[in-house]
C-alpha positions in Angstrom: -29.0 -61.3 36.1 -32.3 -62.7 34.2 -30.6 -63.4 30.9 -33.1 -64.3 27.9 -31.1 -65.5 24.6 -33.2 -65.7 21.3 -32.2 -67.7 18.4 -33.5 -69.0 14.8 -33.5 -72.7 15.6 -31.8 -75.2 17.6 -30.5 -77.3 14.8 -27.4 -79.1 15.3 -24.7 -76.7 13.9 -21.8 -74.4 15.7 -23.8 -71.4 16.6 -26.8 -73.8 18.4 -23.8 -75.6 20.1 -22.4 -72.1 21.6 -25.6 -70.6 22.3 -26.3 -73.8 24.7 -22.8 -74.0 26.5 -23.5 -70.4 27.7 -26.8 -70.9 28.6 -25.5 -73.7 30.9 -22.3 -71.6 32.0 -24.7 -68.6 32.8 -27.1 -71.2 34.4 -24.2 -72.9 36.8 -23.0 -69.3 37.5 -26.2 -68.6 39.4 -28.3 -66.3 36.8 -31.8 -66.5 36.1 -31.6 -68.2 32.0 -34.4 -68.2 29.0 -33.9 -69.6 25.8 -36.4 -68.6 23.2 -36.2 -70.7 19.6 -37.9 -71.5 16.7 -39.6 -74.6 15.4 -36.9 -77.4 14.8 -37.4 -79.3 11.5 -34.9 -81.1 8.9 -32.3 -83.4 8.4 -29.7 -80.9 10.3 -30.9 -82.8 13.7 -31.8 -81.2 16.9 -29.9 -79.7 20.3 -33.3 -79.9 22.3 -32.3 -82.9 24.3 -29.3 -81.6 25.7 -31.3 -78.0 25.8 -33.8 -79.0 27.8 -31.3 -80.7 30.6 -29.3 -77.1 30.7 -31.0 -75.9 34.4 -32.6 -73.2 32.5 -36.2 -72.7 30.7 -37.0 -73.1 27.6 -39.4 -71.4 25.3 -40.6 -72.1 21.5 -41.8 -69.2 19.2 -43.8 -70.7 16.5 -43.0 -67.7 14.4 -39.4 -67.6 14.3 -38.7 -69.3 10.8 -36.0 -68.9 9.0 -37.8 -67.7 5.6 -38.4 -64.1 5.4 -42.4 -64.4 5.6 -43.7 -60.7 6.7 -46.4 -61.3 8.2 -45.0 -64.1 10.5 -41.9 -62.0 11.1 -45.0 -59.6 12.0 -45.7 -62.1 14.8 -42.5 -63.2 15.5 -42.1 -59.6 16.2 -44.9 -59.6 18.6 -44.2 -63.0 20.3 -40.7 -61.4 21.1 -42.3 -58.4 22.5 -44.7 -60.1 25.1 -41.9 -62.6 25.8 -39.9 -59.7 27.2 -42.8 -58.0 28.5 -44.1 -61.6 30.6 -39.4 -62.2 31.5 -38.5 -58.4 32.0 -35.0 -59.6 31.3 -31.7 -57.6 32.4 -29.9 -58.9 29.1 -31.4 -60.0 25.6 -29.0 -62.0 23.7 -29.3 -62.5 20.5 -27.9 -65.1 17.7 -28.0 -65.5 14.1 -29.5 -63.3 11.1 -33.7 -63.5 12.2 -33.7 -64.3 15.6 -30.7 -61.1 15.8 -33.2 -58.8 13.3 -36.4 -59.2 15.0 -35.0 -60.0 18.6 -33.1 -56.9 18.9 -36.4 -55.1 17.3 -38.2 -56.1 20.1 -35.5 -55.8 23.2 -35.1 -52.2 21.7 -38.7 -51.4 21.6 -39.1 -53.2 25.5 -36.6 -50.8 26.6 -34.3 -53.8 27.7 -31.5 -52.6 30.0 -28.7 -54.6 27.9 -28.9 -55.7 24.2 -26.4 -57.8 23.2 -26.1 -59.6 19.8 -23.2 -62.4 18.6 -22.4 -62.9 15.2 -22.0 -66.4 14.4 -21.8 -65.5 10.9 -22.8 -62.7 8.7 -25.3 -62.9 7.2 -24.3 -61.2 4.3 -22.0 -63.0 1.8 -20.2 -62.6 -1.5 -22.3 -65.7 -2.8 -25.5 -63.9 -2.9 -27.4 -62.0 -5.5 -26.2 -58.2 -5.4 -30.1 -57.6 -3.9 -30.3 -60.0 -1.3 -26.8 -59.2 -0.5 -27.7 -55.1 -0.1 -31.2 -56.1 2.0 -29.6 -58.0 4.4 -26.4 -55.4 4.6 -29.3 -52.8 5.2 -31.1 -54.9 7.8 -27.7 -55.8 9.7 -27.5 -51.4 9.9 -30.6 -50.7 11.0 -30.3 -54.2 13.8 -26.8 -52.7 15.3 -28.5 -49.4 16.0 -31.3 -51.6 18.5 -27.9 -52.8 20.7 -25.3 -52.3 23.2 -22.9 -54.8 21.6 -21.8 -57.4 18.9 -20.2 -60.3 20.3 -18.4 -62.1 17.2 -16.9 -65.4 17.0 -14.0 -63.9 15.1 -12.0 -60.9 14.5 -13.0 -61.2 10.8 -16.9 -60.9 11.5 -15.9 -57.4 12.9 -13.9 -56.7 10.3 -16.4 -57.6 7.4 -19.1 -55.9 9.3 -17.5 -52.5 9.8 -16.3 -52.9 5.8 -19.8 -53.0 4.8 -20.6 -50.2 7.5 -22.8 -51.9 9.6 -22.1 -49.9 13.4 -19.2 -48.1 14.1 -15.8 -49.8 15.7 -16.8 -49.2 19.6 -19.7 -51.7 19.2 -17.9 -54.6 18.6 -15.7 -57.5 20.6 -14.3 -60.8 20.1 -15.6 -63.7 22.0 -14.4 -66.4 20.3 -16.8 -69.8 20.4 -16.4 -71.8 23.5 -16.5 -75.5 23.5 -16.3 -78.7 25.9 -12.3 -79.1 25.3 -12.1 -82.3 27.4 -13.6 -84.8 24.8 -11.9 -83.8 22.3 -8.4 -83.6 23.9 -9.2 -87.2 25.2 -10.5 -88.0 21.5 -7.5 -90.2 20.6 -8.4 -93.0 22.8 -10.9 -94.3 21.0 -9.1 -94.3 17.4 -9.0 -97.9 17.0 -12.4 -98.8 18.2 -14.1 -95.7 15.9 -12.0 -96.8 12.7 -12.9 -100.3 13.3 -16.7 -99.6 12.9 -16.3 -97.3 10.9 -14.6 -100.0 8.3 -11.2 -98.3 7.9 -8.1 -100.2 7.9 -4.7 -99.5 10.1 -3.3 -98.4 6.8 -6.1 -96.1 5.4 -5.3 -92.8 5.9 -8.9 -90.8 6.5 -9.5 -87.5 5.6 -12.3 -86.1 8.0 -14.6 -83.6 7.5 -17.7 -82.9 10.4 -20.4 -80.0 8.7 -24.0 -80.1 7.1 -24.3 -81.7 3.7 -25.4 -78.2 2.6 -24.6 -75.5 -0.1 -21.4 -73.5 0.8 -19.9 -76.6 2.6 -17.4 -77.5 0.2 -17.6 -81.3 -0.6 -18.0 -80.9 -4.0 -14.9 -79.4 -3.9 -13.2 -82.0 -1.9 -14.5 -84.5 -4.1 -13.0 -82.8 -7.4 -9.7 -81.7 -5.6 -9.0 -85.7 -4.0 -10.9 -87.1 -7.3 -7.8 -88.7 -9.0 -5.4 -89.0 -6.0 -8.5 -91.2 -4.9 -8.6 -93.1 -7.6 -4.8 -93.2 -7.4 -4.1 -94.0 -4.0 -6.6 -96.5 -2.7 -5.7 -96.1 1.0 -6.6 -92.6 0.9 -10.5 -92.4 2.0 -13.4 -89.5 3.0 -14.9 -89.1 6.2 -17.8 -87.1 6.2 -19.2 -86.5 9.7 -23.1 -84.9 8.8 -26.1 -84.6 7.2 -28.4 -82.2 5.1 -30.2 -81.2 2.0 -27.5 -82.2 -0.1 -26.6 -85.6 0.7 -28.7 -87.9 -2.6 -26.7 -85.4 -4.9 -23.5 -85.4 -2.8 -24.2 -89.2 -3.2 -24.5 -89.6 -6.8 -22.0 -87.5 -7.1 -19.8 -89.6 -5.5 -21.4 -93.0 -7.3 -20.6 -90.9 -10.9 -17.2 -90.7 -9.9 -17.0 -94.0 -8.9 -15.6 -94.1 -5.5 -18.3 -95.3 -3.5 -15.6 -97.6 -1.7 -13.8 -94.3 -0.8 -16.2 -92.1 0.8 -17.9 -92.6 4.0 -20.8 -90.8 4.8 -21.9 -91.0 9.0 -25.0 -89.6 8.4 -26.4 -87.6 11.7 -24.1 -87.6 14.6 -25.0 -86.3 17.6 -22.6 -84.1 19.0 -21.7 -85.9 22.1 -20.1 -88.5 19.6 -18.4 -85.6 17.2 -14.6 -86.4 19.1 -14.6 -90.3 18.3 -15.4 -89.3 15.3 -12.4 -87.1 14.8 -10.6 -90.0 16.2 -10.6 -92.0 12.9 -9.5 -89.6 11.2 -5.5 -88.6 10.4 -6.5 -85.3 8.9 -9.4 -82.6 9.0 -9.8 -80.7 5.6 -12.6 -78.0 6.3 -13.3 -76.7 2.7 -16.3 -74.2 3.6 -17.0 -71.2 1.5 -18.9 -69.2 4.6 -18.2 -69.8 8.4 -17.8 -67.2 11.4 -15.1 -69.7 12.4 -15.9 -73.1 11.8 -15.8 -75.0 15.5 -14.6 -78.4 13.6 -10.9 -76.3 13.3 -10.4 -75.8 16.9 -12.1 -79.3 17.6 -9.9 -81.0 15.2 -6.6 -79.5 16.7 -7.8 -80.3 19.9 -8.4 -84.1 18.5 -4.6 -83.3 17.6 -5.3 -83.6 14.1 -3.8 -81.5 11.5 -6.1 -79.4 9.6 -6.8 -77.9 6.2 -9.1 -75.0 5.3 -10.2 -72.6 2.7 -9.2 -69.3 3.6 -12.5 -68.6 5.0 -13.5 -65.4 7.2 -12.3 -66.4 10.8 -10.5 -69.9 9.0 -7.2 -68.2 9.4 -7.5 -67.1 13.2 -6.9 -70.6 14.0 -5.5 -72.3 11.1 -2.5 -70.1 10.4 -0.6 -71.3 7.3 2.8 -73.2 7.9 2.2 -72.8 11.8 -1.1 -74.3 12.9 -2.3 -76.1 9.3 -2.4 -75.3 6.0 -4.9 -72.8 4.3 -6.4 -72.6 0.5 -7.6 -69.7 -1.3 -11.5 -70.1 -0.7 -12.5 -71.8 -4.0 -9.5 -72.7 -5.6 -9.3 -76.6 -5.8 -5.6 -76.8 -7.2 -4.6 -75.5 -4.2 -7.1 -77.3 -1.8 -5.9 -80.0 -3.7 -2.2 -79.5 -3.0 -2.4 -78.7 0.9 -4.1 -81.7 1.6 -1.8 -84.0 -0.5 1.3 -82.1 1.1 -0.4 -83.2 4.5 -1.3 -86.8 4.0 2.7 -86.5 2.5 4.5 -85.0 5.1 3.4 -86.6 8.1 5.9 -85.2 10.8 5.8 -81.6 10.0 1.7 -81.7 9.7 2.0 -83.5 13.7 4.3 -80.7 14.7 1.7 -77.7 13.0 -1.0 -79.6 15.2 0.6 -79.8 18.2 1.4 -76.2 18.0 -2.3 -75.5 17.5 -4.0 -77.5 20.1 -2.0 -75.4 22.8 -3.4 -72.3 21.3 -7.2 -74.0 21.1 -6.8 -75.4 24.8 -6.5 -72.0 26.0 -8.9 -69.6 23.3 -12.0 -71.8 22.9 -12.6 -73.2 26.6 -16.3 -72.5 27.4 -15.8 -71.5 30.2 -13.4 -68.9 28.7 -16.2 -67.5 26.9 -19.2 -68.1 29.4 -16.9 -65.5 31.4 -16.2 -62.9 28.9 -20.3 -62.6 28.0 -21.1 -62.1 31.7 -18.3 -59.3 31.6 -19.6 -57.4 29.0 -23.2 -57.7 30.1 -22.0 -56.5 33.0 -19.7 -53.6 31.7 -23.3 -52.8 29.8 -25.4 -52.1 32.9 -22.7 -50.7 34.9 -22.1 -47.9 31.7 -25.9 -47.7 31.9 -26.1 -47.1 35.6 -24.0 -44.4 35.7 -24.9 -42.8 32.2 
């Protein structure tokens, strides 16, 4: 099959990360691969190294911004269009909110045989204005109506989606995110060397987090849940694995509450280097307010660490309460703040809760796992198609 996959930008972030693994899988497995993208910019850092050593081509559309700008949506629409026209693709795949608006516009309008669409995340949210909220609920309708399928990282992104009426029950499959498992299964080998330069101490105990220093992340809420037992318990530090927007205020937030000598902040990591990382840490407290399914839960179970989350759209398909971690009502730092001090205190029973869940993540969130399941339902697609 010639396979072209379209998507907003190759930042570094869970949705770029997936989007590359299965352009390689679909590469290796002997398909013809495009991946069309979006000017890279930002302190979220960049996948276009490892892109551009995938085996497949690579294509930038200096139109595909993130902003809603008509009139360069007007020409992303029309860059989309003679992309397809110049590829003739089999399969158009599309990922995240623009690049799955205007991309599916333009496969539908090409007449491309198979039209195939993930949800990372939705890109509707209870955070948003009532207005943005509805014209993004309205554009996600009229999108599912230009494809075959929606691929979603989670059960919950179907779930949300169908609540809010966006395509009807038959267009939509799990595929849950794939990963490199190996790195992260072998992660605990480099503990000691990663918490030495890191500046941790055998008898800190480091609570990890890996995500953008962005809006929605949750370390403001980390901050004010761990505040006193911080201040409290010196031996208790932060790990936070990132970068973004938000780090000076995230900073001087952390200066104001004066634990500077707490908190370590890693700045940009490259990805490659994400499972030493988890290394050094003895727990992973993932305290997002908006993820399809955050990769840093499977990743950190794999690590064999134990993990806490908020309560999160997919958060509880991997980290199920009392079995595989412990999970907080999104927003509600009492209890954020209770899991993870029930963690850091009951060692042995968070161990076991991991160990259960890095079984489950060894055989879910393979790559290859997932590069598989994609080809099958492009496949399925044309076949139905064929004989339609």
């Amino acid at each position: 099959m010639k396979i072209l996959h379209l998507i907003t930008r190759l930042i570094l972030g869970g949705a770029q990360e997936n989007t590359v693994l299965t352009c390689e899988g679909q590469s290796r497995a002997g398909h013809e691969v495009i991946l069309a993208y979006g000017p890279i910019y930002g302190p979220e850092g960049s996948l276009h190294e490892r892109a551009s050593q995938g085996g497949y081509d690579l294509v930038e559309l200096s139109a595909m911004i993130r902003a809603v700008r008509l009139w360069t949506d007007w020409r992303c629409y029309r860059q989309c269009r003679e992309l397809i026209q110049r590829v003739k693709p089999d399969v158009v795949h599309t990922h995240s909110s623009k690049a799955g608006i205007i991309g599916r516009a333009a496969a539908a309008a090409e007449n491309v045989p198979a039209i195939v669409h993930t949800i990372h995340g939705l890109a509707f949210h209870p955070h948003q204005s009532r207005l943005i909220h509805a014209a993004y609920v309205a554009a996600e309708k009229w999108a599912a109506r230009r494809c075959d399928r929606i691929a979603c990282v989670a059960d919950a992104m179907s779930r949300q989606a169908l609540a809010a009426g966006v395509g009807q029950a038959e267009l939509y499959e799990t595929v849950y995110s794939g990963m490199e498992i190996g790195p992260f299964v072998e992660a605990p080998a480099h503990r000691e060397a990663t918490r030495q330069a890191l500046g941790f101490e055998k008898e800190d105990v480091v609570i990890g987090t890996v995500a953008r220093l962005a809006e929605l992340k949750g370390h403001d809420d980390l901050l004010d849940a761990m505040g006193d037992t911080l201040r409290q318990r010196p031996r208790v530090k932060l790990l936070w694995v990132g970068d973004g927007w938000w780090r000076d205020r995230l900073e001087q937030k952390v200066r104001q509450m004066r634990l500077t000598e707490q908190v370590v902040i890693t700045g940009l990591v490259a990805p490659a280097r994400v499972p030493a990382m988890m290394s050094a840490m003895d727990l992973m407290v993932h305290p997002s307010y908006r993820e399809g399914l955050a990769r840093a839960l499977p990743q950190a179970l794999l690590s064999g660490l134990p993990i806490v989350s908020y309560d999160c759209d997919g958060a509880g398909e991997v980290c199920v309460d009392g079995e595989t971690g412990r999970l907080a009502p999104t927003g509600d730092i009492e209890a954020l703040r209770q899991a993870t001090t029930w963690m850091i205190d009951h060692p042995a029973e968070a161990a076991a809760m991991a160990q259960a869940g890095r079984e489950i993540c060894r055989r879910r969130f393979d790559a290859a796992v997932m590069v598989e399941q994609l080809l099958d339902l492009y496949q399925r697609i044309l076949q139905q198609k064929a004989h339609a």
